[in-house]
VODO-678837 format. One record per residue (C-alpha): residue in one letter; y, z, x. Coordinates in steps of 0.2 Angstrom, whole numbers, padded with zeros to 4 digits, always signed. Layout:
BEGIN
aYZX
...
This chain:
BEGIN
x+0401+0456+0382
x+0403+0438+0384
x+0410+0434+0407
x+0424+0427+0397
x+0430+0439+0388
x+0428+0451+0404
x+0443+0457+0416
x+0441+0467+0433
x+0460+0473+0436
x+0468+0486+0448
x+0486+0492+0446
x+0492+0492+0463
x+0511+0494+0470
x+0521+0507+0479
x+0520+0526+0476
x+0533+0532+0461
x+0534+0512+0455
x+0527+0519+0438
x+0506+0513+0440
x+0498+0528+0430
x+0511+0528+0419
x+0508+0510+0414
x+0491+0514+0414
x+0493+0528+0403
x+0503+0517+0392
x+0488+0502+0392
x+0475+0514+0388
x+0485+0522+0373
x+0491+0502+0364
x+0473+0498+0366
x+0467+0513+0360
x+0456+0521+0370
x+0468+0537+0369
x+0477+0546+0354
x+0489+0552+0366
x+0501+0547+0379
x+0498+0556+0394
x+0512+0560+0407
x+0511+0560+0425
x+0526+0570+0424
x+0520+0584+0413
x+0503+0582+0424
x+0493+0579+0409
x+0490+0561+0415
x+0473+0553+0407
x+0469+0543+0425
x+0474+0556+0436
x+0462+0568+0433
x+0459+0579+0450
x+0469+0596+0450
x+0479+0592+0464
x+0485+0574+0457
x+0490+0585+0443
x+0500+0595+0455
x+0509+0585+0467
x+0509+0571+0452
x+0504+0557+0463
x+0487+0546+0461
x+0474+0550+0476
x+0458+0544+0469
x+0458+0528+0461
x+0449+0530+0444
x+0440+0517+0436
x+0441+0514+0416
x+0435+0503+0403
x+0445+0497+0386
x+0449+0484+0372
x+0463+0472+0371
x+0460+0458+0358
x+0442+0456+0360
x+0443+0458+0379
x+0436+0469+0389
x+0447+0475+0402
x+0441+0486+0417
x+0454+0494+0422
x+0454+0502+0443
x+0471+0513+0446
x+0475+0511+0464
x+0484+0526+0473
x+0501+0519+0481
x+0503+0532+0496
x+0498+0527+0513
x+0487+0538+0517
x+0477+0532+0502
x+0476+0515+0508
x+0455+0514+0506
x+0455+0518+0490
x+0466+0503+0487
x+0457+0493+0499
x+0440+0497+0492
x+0447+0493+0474
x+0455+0476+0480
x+0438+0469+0487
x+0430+0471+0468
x+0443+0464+0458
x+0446+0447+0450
x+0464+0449+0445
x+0477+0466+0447
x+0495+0469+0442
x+0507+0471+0454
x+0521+0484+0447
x+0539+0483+0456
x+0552+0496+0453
x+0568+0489+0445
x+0577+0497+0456
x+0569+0500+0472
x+0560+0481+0473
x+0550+0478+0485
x+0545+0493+0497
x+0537+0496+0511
x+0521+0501+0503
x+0522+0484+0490
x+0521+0472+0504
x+0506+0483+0512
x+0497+0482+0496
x+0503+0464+0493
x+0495+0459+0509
x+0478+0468+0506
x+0477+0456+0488
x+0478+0441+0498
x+0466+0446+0511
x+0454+0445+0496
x+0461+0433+0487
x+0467+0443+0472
x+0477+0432+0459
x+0491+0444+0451
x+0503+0445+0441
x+0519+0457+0443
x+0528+0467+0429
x+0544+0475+0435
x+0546+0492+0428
x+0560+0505+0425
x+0571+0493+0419
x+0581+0507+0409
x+0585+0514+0427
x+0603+0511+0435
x+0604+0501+0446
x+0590+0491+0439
x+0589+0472+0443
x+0576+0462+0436
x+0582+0444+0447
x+0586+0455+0462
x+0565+0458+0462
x+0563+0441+0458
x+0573+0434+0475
x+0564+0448+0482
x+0547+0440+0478
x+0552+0422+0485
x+0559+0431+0503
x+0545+0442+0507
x+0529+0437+0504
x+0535+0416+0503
x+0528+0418+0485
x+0533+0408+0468
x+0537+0420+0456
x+0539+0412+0437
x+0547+0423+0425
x+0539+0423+0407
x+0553+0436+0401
x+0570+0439+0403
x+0578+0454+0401
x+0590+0459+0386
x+0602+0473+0393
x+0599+0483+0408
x+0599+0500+0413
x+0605+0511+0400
x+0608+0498+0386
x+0589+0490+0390
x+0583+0482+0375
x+0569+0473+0378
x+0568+0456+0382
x+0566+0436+0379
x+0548+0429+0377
x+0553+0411+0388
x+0537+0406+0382
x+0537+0408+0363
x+0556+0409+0362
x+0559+0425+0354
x+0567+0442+0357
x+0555+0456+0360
x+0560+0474+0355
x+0552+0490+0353
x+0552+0505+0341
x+0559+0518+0349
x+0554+0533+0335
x+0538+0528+0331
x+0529+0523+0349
x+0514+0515+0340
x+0522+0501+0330
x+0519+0483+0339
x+0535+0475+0348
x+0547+0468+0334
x+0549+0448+0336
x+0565+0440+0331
x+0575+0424+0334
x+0584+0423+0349
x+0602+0429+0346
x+0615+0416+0349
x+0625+0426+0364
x+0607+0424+0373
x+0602+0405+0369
x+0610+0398+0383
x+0603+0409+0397
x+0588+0410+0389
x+0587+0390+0389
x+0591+0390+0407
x+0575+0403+0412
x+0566+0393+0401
x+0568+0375+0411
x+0566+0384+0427
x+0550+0392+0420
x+0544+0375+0415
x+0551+0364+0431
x+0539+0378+0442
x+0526+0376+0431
x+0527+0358+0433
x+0525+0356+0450
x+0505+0358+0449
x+0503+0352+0431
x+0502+0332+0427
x+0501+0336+0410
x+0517+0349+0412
x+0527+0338+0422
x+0524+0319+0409
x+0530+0332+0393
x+0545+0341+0402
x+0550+0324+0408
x+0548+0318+0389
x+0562+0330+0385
x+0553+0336+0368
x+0546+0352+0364
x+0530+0359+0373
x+0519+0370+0363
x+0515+0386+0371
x+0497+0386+0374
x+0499+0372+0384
x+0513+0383+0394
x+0501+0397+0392
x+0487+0385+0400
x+0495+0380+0413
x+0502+0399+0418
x+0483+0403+0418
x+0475+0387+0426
x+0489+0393+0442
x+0489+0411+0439
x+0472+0409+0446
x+0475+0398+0460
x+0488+0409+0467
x+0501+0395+0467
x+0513+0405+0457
x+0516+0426+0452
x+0522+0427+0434
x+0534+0440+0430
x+0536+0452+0417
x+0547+0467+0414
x+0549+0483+0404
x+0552+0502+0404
x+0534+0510+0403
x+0541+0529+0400
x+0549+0522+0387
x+0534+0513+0378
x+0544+0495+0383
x+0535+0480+0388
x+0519+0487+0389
x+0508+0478+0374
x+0515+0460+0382
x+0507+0465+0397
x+0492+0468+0390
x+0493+0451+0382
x+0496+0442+0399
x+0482+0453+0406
x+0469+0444+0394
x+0480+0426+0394
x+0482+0425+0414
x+0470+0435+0425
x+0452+0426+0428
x+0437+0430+0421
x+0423+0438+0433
x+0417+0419+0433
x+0433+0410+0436
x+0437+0416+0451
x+0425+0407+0468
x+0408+0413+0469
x+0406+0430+0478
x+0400+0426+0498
x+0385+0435+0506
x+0375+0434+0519
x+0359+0433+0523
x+0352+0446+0535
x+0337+0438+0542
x+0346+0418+0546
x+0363+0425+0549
x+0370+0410+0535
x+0382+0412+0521
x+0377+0411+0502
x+0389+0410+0487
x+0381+0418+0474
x+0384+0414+0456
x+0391+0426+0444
x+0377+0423+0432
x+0364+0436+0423
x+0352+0425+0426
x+0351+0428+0445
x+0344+0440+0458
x+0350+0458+0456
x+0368+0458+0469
x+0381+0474+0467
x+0393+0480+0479
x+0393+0501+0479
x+0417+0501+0480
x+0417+0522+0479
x+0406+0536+0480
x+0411+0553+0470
x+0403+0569+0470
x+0402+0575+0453
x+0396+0594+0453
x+0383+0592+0442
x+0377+0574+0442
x+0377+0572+0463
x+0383+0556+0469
x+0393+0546+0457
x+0391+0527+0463
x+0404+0515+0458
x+0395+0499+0456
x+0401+0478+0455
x+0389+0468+0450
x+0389+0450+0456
x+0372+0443+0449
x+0358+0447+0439
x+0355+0463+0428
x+0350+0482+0432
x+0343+0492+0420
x+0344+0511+0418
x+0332+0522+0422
x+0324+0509+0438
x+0324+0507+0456
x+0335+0498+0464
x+0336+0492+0483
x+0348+0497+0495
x+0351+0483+0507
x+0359+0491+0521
x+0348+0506+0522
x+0335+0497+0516
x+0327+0509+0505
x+0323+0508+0489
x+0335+0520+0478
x+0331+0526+0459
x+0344+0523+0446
x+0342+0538+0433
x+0356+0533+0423
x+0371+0521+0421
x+0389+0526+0413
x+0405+0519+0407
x+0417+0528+0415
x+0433+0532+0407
x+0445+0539+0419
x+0434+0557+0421
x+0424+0555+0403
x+0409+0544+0403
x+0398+0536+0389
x+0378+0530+0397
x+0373+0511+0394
x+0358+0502+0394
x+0363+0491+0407
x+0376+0482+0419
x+0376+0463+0419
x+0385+0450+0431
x+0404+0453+0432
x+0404+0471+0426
x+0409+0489+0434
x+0399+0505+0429
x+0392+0521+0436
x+0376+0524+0444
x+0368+0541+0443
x+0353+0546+0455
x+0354+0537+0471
x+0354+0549+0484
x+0359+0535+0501
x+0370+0526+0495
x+0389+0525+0505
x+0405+0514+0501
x+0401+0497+0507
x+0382+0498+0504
x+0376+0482+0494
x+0362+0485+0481
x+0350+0470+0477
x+0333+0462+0478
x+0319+0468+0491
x+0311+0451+0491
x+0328+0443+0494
x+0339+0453+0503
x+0355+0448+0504
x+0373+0457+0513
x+0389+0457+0503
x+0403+0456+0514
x+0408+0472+0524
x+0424+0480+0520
x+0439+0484+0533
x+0445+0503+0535
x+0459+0506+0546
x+0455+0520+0560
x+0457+0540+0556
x+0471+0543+0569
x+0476+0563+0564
x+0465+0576+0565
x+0461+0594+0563
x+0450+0610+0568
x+0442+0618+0554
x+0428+0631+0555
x+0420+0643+0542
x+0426+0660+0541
x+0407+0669+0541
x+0393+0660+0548
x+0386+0659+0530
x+0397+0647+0526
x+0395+0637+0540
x+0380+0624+0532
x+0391+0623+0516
x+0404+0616+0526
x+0394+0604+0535
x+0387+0602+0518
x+0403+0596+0510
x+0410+0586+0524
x+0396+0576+0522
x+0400+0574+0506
x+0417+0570+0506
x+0416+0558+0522
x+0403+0548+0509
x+0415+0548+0496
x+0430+0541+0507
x+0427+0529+0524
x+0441+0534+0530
x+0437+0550+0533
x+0429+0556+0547
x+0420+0572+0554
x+0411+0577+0573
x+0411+0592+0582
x+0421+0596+0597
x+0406+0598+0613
x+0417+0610+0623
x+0423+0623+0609
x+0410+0618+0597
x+0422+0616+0584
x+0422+0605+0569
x+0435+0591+0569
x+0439+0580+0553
x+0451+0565+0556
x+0462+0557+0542
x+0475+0543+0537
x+0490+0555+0539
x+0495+0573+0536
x+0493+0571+0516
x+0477+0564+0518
x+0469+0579+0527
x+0480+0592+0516
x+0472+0583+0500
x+0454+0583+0509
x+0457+0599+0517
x+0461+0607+0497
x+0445+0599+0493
x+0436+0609+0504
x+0444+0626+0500
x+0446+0623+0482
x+0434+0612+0475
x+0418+0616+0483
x+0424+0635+0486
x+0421+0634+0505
x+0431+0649+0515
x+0437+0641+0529
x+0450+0643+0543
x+0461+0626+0547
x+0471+0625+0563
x+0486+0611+0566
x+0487+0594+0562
x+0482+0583+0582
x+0486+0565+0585
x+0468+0557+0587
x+0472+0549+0606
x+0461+0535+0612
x+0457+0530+0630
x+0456+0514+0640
x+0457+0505+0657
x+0470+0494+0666
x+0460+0485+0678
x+0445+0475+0679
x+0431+0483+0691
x+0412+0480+0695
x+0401+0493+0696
x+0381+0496+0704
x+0370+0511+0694
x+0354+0517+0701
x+0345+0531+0693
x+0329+0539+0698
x+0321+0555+0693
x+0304+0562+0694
x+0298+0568+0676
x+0281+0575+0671
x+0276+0570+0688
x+0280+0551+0684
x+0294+0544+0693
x+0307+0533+0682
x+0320+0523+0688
x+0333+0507+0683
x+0347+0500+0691
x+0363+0490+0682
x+0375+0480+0689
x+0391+0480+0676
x+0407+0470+0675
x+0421+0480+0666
x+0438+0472+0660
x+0452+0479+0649
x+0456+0468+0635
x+0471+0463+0623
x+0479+0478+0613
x+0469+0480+0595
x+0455+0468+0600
x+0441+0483+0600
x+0427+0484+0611
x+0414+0472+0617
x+0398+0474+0624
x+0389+0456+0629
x+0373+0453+0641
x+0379+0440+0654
x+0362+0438+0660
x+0344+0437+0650
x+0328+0439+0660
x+0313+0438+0652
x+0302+0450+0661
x+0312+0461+0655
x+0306+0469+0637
x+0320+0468+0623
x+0317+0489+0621
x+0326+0488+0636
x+0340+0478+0633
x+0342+0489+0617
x+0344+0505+0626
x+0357+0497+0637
x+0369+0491+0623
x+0364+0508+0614
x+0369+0520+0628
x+0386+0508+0630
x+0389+0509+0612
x+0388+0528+0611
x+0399+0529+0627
x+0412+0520+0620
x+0414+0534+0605
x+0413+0546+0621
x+0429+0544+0632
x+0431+0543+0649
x+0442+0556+0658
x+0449+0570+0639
x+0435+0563+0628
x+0445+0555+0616
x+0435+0537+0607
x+0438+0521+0620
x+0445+0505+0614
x+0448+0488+0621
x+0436+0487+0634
x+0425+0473+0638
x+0409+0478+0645
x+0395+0462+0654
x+0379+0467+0658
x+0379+0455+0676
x+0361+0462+0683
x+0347+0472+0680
x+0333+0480+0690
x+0318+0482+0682
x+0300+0487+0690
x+0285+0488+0675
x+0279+0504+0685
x+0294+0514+0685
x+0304+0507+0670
x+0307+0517+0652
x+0319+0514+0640
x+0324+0533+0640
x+0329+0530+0661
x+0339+0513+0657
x+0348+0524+0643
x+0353+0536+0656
x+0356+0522+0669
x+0371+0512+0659
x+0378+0529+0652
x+0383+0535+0670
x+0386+0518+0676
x+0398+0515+0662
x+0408+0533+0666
x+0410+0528+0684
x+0415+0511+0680
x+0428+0519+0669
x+0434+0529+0683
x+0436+0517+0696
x+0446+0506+0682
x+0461+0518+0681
x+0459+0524+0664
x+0474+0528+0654
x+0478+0535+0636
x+0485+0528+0623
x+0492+0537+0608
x+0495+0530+0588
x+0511+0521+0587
x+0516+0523+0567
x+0527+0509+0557
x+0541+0520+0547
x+0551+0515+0533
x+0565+0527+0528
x+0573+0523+0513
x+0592+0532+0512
x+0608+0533+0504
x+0624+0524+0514
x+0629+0540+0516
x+0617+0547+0526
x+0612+0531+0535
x+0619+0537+0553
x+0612+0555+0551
x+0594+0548+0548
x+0595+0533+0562
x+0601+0548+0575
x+0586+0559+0568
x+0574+0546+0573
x+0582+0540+0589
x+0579+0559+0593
x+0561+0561+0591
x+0559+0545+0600
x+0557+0533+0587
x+0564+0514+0590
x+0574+0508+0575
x+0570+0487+0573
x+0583+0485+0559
x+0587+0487+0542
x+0592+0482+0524
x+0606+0485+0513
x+0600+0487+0497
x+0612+0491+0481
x+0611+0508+0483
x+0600+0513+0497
x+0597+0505+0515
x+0579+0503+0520
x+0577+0506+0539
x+0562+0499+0549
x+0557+0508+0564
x+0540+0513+0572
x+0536+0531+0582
x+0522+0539+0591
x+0513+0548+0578
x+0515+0564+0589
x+0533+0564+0586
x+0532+0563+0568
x+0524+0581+0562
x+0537+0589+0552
x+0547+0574+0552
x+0550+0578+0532
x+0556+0593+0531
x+0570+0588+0544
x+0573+0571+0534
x+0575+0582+0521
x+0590+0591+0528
x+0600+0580+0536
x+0599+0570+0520
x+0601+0584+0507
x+0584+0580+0499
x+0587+0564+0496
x+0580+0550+0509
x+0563+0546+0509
x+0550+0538+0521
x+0534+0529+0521
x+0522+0528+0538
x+0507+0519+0542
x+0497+0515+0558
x+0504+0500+0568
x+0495+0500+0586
x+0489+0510+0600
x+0501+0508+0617
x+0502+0519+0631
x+0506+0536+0631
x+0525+0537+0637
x+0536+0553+0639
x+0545+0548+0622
x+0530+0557+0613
């Protein structure tokens, strides 16, 4: 398939803003299904796991591959609840283009401006189609102004509406100038195209000169014919749409009612007209690992082999499923293939298009394009697959940290290397999940996103690999830090095998800003002193920081200098200067006045008016602080943050008080203090 025919796209947007239905509805108009499948009914083509089927909500985003006017359009389907956040993130970081889908009614929520803001950390052109226009309350303009507010974007609408709500139609094509409309009784006809009907010629005029005086701003050629006053022909509208579609200078805008089969084959058509080819978009950055310097690489076949491993899946049969984007060059089937950050070479046995669940094998993967391999054994989200002769590093990704965990242990001690067997797998498959063992009770403790999260993974583990385990209660993951800077002396001496060993460190210890992680640094470099040495330093404070001070839980925002080291050829080894700075380190900790900090959530309710006082007062209860809030037209969205501890349960109370019908959204915000408001 020629790069320019060629589309890498993600559906991302809030939870319930209709994605896997307008997937579903993509894959059917371009035929790659004979049947529309509903997330409703759970029969849902992209969500294919049992348990999406169940709580019909996407959890794993699955990657397909179909046909749209001689395109080729890989297609990833993003999940849109929080706790999902990585599979979105590592879908963002491999796309060129991805549709933004809004809710009519509901605009833009929490989770949209989450989601909003991961696509423009990597740069991710979009467009945005605003669905469930056939719902009351919808309000296509509302989501527009929306747009402009929030994320200070330009949003250019292509269409117009024609009705709303219940008497939704269809809608105006600005570009074209004609009526769009569908057939309701026989799903598979195209959209019906007809002039525009004289009650709708002035509005639709009016969207059309704003479309054009947007358009204009970065177009010469736009701005001399709109100023000519005479007509423009729509490829050179269409040009222009895709020429700063691509820049992110503007959002266009679409809309329709995907449950209803409305609106879906013009999207498929700005798909292919707007979003950038794999080679339109700037050259892929990586780094080389020897020199430490940046090289854009070129989305060419021609180059040296570069793909990014996005996903790991464990397929029951098959082992490892690796989801691959390739940035350069060619890898064939049935060849080796080097794995940059393990460095190891890896063997390919196969390579499949994957379609949602169902797979087809191929000869290859070129430049630009998304497959499957099958057969490499190391591989882990993130992991960059290349050349051995030059090694290159594609950009790491960013994963928010686990901050809710949970016990779990196997019922017989048969069971208990299965366990460890599949927690292996499944912290592969997602980098946001996270297993250890507890060294007093010597149980096993996974971490997770949020409640959901674990409850999915936990399934996973119960159900899908058959693995009888007992689970205890969700814990809030608590991290530990100091307030005060200290320095601190460590001598260590021990007589082993008759030899005696010793090292001494002097350390500097500082607390730093709120977020900024920790940082290990030498402040002074003799050099007598053998780099093995050095290394077993920053090892031994690099393990430390994982290993609390004063409960055990992980440390974070300390600063740790390395100020002076004594070090005697006749007595040193590496194993003793380990030792030296793992003390050294605790008792600096200690004389630093360590405190713990607990997760500080960001919570969105959404609720009716009527309910607006009964959920506020719910939340001041537990301890939450309420920032503000937003009338909407028929809700109010509330901001607020809580300590995570505060917020197990918090559903099924929200529940009451609101008779079912108030919703929230919660993601991490920071780690402060622990208070006696948690």
């Amino acid at each position: 398939m020629n790069l320019e025919r060629m589309r890498n796209i993600g559906i991302m947007a809030h939870i319930d803003a209709g994605k896997t239905t307008t997937t579903e509805r993509i894959l059917y108009y371009s035929g790659k299904t004979y049947k529309i499948g509903e997330v409703d009914d759970g029969d849902a083509v992209m969500d294919w796991m049992e348990q999406e089927q169940e709580r019909g909500i996407t959890i794993q985003s699955a990657a397909t591959t179909t046909y749209w006017k001689d395109h080729q359009i890989n297609i990833i389907d993003t999940p849109g609840h929080v706790d999902f956040t990585a599979e979105v993130e590592r879908s963002l970081r491999v796309l060129d283009g991805a549709v933004a889908v809004f809710c009519a009614v509901g605009g833009v929520e929490p989770q949209s401006e989450t989601v909003w803001h991961q696509a423009d950390r990597y740069h991710v052109p979009r467009i945005a189609y605003v669905n469930k226009m056939d719902r009351l309350g919808a309000d296509f303009y509302a989501v527009i102004e929306e747009l402009r507010e929030k994320f200070a974007a330009v949003p250019i609408a292509l269409q117009i509406p024609i009705g709303k709500e219940g008497s939704f139609e269809g809608a105006v094509d600005l570009i074209s100038m004609e009526e769009i409309r569908y057939d309701h009784d026989d799903a598979s006809q195209p959209p019906l195209r007809s002039p525009i009907a004289p009650e709708r010629a002035n509005e639709a005029a009016l969207w059309r000169d704003k479309m054009l005086d947007g358009l204009s701003a970065a177009s010469d050629e736009l701005t001399d014919l709109y100023l000519g006053g005479g007509d423009i022909a729509p490829a050179i509208i269409r040009k222009a749409v895709r020429e700063q579609t691509i820049g992110r200078l503007i959002v266009p805008m679409l809309c329709g009612a995907s449950r209803r089969n409305m609106g879906v084959q013009p999207l498929l058509d700005a798909i292919v007209d707007y979003l950038p080819a794999p080679d339109d978009v700037p050259e892929a950055p990586a780094i080389d690992p020897k020199k430490g310097d940046t090289i854009a690489i070129p989305c060419v076949e021609s180059g040296l082999p570069l793909g990014l491993v996005f996903k790991v899946q464990h397929d029951r049969e098959m082992g490892p499923l690796c989801y691959v984007r390739m940035y350069s060059g060619v890898i064939k089937t049935a060849g080796t293939v080097y794995n940059v950050n393990k460095k190891k070479r890896e063997r390919v046995t196969r390579i499949l298009r994957m379609h949602a669940n169902r797979s087809e094998s191929i000869d290859d993967i070129k430049a630009g394009d998304i497959a499957v391999f099958v057969g490499m054994k190391l591989a882990q989200t993130g992991d960059t697959i290349g050349s051995e002769g030059k090694p290159l590093l594609l950009e790491h990704m960013h994963f928010p940290e686990p901050v809710i965990s949970v016990a779990i242990e196997p019922k017989t001690m048969s069971d208990r290397d299965k366990l460890k067997e599949t927690l292996d797998i499944l912290s592969r498959e997602d980098p946001t999940f996270q297993t250890g063992e507890n060294e007093e009770t010597g149980q096993l403790i996974i971490r997770g996103m949020g409640e959901l999260h674990l409850d999915v993974l936990v399934t996973r583990v119960l159900r899908d690999f058959k693995v009888s385990a007992k689970v205890g209660n969700p814990q809030v993951s608590y991290r530990e830090s100091i307030t005060r800077a200290v320095e601190h002396s460590q001598r260590y001496e021990r007589s082993m095998a008759g030899k005696d060993v010793a090292a001494g460190l002097g350390f500097k210890l500082e607390p730093l800003p709120r977020g900024s992680g920790n940082r290990y640094e030498k402040a002074l470099r003799d050099h007598s002193v053998p780099d093995e040495i050095y290394d077993a330093v920053e090892r031994a404070i690099n393990n430390a920081f994982s290993g609390g001070i004063v409960l055990g839980y992980p440390c974070v925002d300390i600063g740790v200098s390395l100020v002076r080291i004594e070090y005697d050829e006749l007595t040193a080894t590496p194993f003793a200067f380990e030792a030296c700075a793992s003390m050294g380190f605790d008792e600096a900790c200690r004389k630093a006045e360590p405190v713990m900090l607990e997760p500080i959530m960001k919570v969105d309710l959404m609720t009716p008016k009527d309910f607006m006082g009964e959920v506020m007062s719910l939340l001041s209860q537990r301890g939450g602080i309420i920032h503000g809030s937003e009338s909407r037209a028929s809700l109010d969205l509330i901001h607020a943050e809580a300590p995570l501890a505060v917020m197990f349960g918090f559903s099924t109370s929200l529940r009451s008080v609101s008779q079912g019908r108030a919703s929230f959204s919660m993601e991490f915000s920071h780690f402060e203090q622990k208070s006696s408001r948690s």
